[in-house]
N, C-alpha and C positions, 0 to 999 in steps of 0.2 A: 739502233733502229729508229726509224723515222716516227714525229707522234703525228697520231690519226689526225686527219682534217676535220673540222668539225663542217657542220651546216652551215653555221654564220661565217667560218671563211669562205665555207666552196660559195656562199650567196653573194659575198663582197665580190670575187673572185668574176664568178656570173656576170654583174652586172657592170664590172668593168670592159667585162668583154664585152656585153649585150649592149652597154647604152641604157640599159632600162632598170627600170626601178624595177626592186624581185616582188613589192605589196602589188605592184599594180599589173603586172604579166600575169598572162593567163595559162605562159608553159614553161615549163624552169626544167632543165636538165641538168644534173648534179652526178650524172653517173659516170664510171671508172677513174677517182679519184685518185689520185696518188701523193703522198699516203692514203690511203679508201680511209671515208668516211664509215665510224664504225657506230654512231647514236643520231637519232633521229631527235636531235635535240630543239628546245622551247623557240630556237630562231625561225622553224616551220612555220609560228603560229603569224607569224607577219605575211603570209601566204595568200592573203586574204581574198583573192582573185584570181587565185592558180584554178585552173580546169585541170592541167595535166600536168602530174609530177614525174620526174623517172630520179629514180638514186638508186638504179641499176647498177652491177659488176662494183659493190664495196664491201665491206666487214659489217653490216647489220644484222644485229641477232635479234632487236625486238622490234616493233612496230607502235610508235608513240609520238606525241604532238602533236596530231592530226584534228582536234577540236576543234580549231578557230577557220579550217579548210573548208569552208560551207557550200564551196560553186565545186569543188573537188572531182570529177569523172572519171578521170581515166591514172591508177596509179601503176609506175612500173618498179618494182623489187626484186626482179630478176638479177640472178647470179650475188646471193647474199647468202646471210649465215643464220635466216628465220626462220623461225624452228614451229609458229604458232600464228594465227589467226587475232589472238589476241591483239587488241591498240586501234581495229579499225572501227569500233561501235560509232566512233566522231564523226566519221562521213557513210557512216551508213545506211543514209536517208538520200547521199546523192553519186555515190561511187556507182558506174556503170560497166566499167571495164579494170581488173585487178588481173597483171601480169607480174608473175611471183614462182617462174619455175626456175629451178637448178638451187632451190631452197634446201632444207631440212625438214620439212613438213611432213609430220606422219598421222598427227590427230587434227582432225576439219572442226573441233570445236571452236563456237563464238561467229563462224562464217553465217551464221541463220541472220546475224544483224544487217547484212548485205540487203535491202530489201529490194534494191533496183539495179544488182549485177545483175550482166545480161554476158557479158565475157569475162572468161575465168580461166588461164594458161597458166597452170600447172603442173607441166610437167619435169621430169626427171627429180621427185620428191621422192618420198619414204611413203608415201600411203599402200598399207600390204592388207586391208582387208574392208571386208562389204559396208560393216559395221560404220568405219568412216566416211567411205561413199556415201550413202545415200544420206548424210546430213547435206549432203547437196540439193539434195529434193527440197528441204526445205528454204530455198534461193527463186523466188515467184517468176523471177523474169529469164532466167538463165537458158541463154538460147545455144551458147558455144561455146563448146569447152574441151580444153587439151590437156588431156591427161598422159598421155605417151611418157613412160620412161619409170613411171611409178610401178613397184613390185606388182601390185593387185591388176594392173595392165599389162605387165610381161608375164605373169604367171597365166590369164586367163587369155591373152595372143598364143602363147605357143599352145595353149586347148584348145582356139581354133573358134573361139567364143565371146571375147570379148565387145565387141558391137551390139551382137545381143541383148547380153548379160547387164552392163553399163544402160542400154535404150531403154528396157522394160524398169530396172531403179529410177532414169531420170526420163519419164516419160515426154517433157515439155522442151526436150533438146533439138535441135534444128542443125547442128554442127558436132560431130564428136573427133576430135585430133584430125581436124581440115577434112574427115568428111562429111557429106552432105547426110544427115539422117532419114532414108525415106521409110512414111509408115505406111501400113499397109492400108487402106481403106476399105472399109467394113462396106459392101456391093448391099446398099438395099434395093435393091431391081428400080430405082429413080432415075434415069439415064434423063439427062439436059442435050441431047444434041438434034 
């Protein structure tokens, strides 16, 4: 069997292809490696000016090295083997967008460090109950979010309820799995026309 790629080859690897140095790009794509990168290892931290990362579709089971990623916004971990939230407190003063479905994800602890996600696509994870919902609420900005494929969304879809049930938990949402969330407004007889 083939050994896993690390970070510092797929970055060597990068910027042969790119031309560009990986300290000074602001968007580095490392995804569906072959052999899959399976550790989010210390060669991250040279990142220093990435806005947008993806190391999508590899073998990741944890979420680490992200400290030194201070401009960081938009991170992609889809189709990996992360099981947990844990590893993002590093950029969670400027991560705005974390796409992380087809994960192992079933408990949302440690996501409250997110303090300026505002998109969060997570679906087809393990989350099977309310409990871990709505440590979502505690996310200030979170305007869009995809949860389709998660137990706690297929059990309360075929109830006929889900939209609902997920709106009134995350009251501050504006997008629920691509749709629009419209609230109802409370008619104080004020009519502007």
């Amino acid at each position: 069997m083939a050994k896993a790629t690390t970070v510092r080859d797929a970055l060597i690897k990068w910027e042969e292809k790119s031309g560009m140095k990986a300290s000074e790009a602001k968007e580095i794509k490392l995804y569906g490696h072959f052999p899959p990168i399976e550790k989010m290892d210390p060669s991250l931290s040279t990142l220093v000016n990435c806005e947008k990362l993806s190391l999508s579709s590899n073998c990741i089971e944890k979420i680490t090295n992200l400290n030194s990623l201070k401009n960081l916004k938009i991170l992609s971990l889809g189709r990996n083997n992360i099981k947990t939230f844990a590893g993002l407190e590093g950029v969670g003063d400027t991560l705005e967008e974390l796409w992380i479905s087809y994960n192992l994800i079933e408990k949302l602890k440690g996501v409250n460090c997110l303090k300026k996600l505002k998109v969060l696509y997570m679906s087809n994870n393990l989350v099977k109950d309310w409990g871990e919902f709505v440590k979502l609420a505690d996310l200030p900005c979170l305007a869009d979010l995809v949860f389709v494929g998660n137990p706690l969304q297929d059990k309360h879809t075929a109830e006929g309820n889900w939209m609902d049930e997920a709106c009134k938990r995350l009251p501050n949402l504006r997008k629920l799995d691509g749709t629009p969330v419209i609230k109802q407004e409370v008619d104080d007889g004020d009519e502007n026309s």
